[in-house]
N, C-alpha and C positions, 0 to 999 in steps of 0.2 A: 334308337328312336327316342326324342323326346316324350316325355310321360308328364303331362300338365295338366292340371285342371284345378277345383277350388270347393272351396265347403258350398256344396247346394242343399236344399230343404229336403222332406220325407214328411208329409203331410196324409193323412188317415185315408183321403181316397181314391190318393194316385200313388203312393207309398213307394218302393223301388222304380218304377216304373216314368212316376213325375221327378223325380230326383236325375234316372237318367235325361230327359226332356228337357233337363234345365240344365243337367250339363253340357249339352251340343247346343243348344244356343249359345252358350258361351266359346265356341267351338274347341271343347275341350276334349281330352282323351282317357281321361281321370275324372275322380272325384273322391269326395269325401262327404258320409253326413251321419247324422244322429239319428235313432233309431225312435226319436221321441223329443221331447224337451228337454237341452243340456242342464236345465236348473230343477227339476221332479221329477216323478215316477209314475207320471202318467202315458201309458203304453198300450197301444191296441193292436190286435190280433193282426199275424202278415197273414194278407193274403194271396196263396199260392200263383191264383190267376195271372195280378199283376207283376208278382215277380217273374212269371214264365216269358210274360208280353215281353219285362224288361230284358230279359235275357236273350230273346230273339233277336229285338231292336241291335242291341250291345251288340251281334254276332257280325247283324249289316253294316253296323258302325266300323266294326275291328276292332272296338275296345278289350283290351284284355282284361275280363272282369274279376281276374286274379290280381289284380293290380287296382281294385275299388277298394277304402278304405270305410271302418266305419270308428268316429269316434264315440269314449265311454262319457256318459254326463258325469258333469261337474261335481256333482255331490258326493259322489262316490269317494270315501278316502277311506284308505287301507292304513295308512299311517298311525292314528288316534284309534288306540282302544284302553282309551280310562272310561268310555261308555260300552261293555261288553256288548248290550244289544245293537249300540248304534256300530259296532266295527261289524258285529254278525250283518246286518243291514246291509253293510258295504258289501259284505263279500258275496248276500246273495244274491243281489241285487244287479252285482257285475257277473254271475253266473247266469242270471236270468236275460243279460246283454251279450253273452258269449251263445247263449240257446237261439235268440232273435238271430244272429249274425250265421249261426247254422243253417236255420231255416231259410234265410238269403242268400244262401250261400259265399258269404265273405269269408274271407281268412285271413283277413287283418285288425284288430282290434287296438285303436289309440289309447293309453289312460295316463294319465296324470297321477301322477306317482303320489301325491296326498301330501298334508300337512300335518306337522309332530303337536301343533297349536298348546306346546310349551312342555310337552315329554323328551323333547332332544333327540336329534337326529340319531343318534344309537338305535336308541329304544325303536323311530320309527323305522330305522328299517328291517329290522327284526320282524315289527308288526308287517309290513308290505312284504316283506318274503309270505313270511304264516299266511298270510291271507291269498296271497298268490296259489302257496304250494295248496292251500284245498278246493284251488277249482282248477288249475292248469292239468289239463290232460282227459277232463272229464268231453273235452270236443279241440275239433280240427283245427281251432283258430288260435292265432299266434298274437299274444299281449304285445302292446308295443309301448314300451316305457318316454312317456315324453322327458325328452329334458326342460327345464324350469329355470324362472326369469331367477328366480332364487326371491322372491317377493313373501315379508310376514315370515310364515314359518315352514313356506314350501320346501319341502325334498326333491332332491334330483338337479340339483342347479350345477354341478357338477359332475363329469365323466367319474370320477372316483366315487362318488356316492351313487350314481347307476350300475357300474360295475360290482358294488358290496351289493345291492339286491342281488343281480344277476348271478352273482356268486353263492346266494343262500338259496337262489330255486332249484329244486328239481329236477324238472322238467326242463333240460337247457332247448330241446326242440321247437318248444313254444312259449319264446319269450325272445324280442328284442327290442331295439330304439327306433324313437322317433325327433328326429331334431329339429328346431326350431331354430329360425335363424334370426328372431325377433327376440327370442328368451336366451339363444346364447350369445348375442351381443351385450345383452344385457346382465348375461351372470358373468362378464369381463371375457369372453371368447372375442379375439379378435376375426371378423368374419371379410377381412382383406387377406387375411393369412388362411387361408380357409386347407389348404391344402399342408398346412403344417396342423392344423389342426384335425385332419383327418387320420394324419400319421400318429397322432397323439390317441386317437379313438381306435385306428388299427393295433396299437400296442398294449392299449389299455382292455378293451371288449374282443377288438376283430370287425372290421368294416363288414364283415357279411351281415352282420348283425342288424345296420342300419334297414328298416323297413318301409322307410316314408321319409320324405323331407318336409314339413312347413317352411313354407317360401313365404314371409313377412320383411318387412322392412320396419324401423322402430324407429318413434319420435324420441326416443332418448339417448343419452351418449355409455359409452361401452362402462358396464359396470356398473349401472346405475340400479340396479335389479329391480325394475319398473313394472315390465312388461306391461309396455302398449304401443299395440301394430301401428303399420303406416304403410302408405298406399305405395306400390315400388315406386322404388328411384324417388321419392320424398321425402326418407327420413335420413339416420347417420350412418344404415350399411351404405347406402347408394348406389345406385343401378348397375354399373359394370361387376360390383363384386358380385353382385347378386344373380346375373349372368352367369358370371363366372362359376357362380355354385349350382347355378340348375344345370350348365350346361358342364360339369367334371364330369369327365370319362369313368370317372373311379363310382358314380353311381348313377350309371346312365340308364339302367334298369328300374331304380327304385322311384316311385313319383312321386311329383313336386306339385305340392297341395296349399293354394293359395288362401288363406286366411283374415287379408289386408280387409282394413273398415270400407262400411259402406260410403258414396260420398253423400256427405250432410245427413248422414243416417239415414240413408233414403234408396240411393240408385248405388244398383252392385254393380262394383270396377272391372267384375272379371273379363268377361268378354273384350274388354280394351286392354286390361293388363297383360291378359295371352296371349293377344296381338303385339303387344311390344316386345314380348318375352320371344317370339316365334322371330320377330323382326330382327331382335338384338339391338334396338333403336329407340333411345329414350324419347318421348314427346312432353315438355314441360307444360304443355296446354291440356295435358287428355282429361282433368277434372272438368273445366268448361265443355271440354267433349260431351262429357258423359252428360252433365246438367242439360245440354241444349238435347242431346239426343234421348234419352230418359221417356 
């Protein structure tokens, strides 16, 4: 069964519960969201109530709420500790986002494997192991290493440098990937070749590994290490590869988590991109869609 859906909000007084809400109106079967603001550390209290609602809701739906992602905010980098307190910051900070994600019962956790911002990728991934190995195993949920546009001084733009974390953790139970297909276009992964490139990640890690897809499309040309999304079928993957990649047999379990801009920074595509994705059928007018419909 396909597994689609897209980053929706988690706002203080619908919390799990308005997150699932806005996923079925996009008639989605997935989702992905933040526990809070991707850019601070401003966090309030789950409350149990609505997450029980939302789990009920979820059960009428058939969503498999094992199959809900939640991503880590942005700030968080594991990479950089020439600031001792600022890397402690990160790492408890991502402990205090693996606690939230318990009490919601998730078992998925995105994070962005962090920036060396000028210690070199050695060094950083050293720091991202260490900081990994003192919270993984302290709870049920499993890190999930994104891969990276390779943009400034991010880590993870390549399988070889995911695979050297993976290799320094612990904990092999709970830690694996999250691919993006907007950032490995753009760290030179050809994503027409998608299935020579899985054989390349089954060799390197083990496809079991994969935990999520981001399904993006990217205004930029392959290699450019940009990272910046684009709405399906509008940018240089193009709609059929991208097909191609939601619908591979090879991970027809794992879900495909849409993160395409809003159109005009305004009205979310999801609900219309699901419908294309579900159809297998591009429509080159569906931004006019959305603006008249909106």
């Amino acid at each position: 069964m396909l597994l689609i859906g897209s980053h929706v909000g988690f706002r203080k007084d619908s919390q799990l519960l308005g997150s699932l809400q806005e996923a079925l109106s996009y008639h989605a079967n997935t989702f992905m969201f933040y526990t809070g603001a991707p850019q601070n550390t401003s966090r309030y209290p789950i409350q149990d109530g609505l997450t029980i609602e939302a789990l009920s809701l979820m059960k009428d739906a058939k969503i498999d709420y094992s199959k809900v992602v939640v991503h880590a905010p942005y700030i968080i980098n594991l990479a950089n500790d020439k600031d001792p307190d600022k890397f402690m910051f990160s790492v408890r900070f991502l402990q205090e986002e693996l606690e939230r994600c318990e009490l919601l019962g998730i078992k998925s956790l995105v994070l962005h494997p962090g920036s060396h911002v000028g210690l070199g990728v050695d060094t950083a991934i050293s720091n991202i192991a260490k900081g990994l190995n003192m919270i993984l195993g302290t709870h049920d949920v499993t890190i999930l290493l994104e891969t990276m546009a390779g943009k400034g001084t991010e880590v993870g733009s390549s399988l070889e440098e995911i695979k050297r974390i993976i290799d320094l953790v612990d904990d092999k139970e709970h830690i694996g990937v999250c691919i993006d297909t907007c950032h490995l276009n753009d760290a030179g992964y050809d994503m027409s070749k998608f299935d020579d490139f899985l054989d390349q990640f089954d060799s390197l890690i083990g496809i079991r590994k994969i935990g999520c897809v981001h399904v993006n499309d990217s205004k930029n040309l392959l290699g450019a290490h940009k990272d910046r999304h684009e709405n399906i079928g509008f940018g240089t993957i193009g709609f059929d590869n991208l097909i191609s990649i939601i619908y591979n047999e090879r991970l027809e379990d794992v879900p495909k988590i849409l993160e395409t801009p809003y159109v005009d920074r305004e009205y979310a595509p999801y609900k219309y991109e699901i419908e294309m994705i579900r159809n297998k059928e591009f429509d080159s007018g569906i931004l006019d869609k959305i603006r008249k419909q909106a």
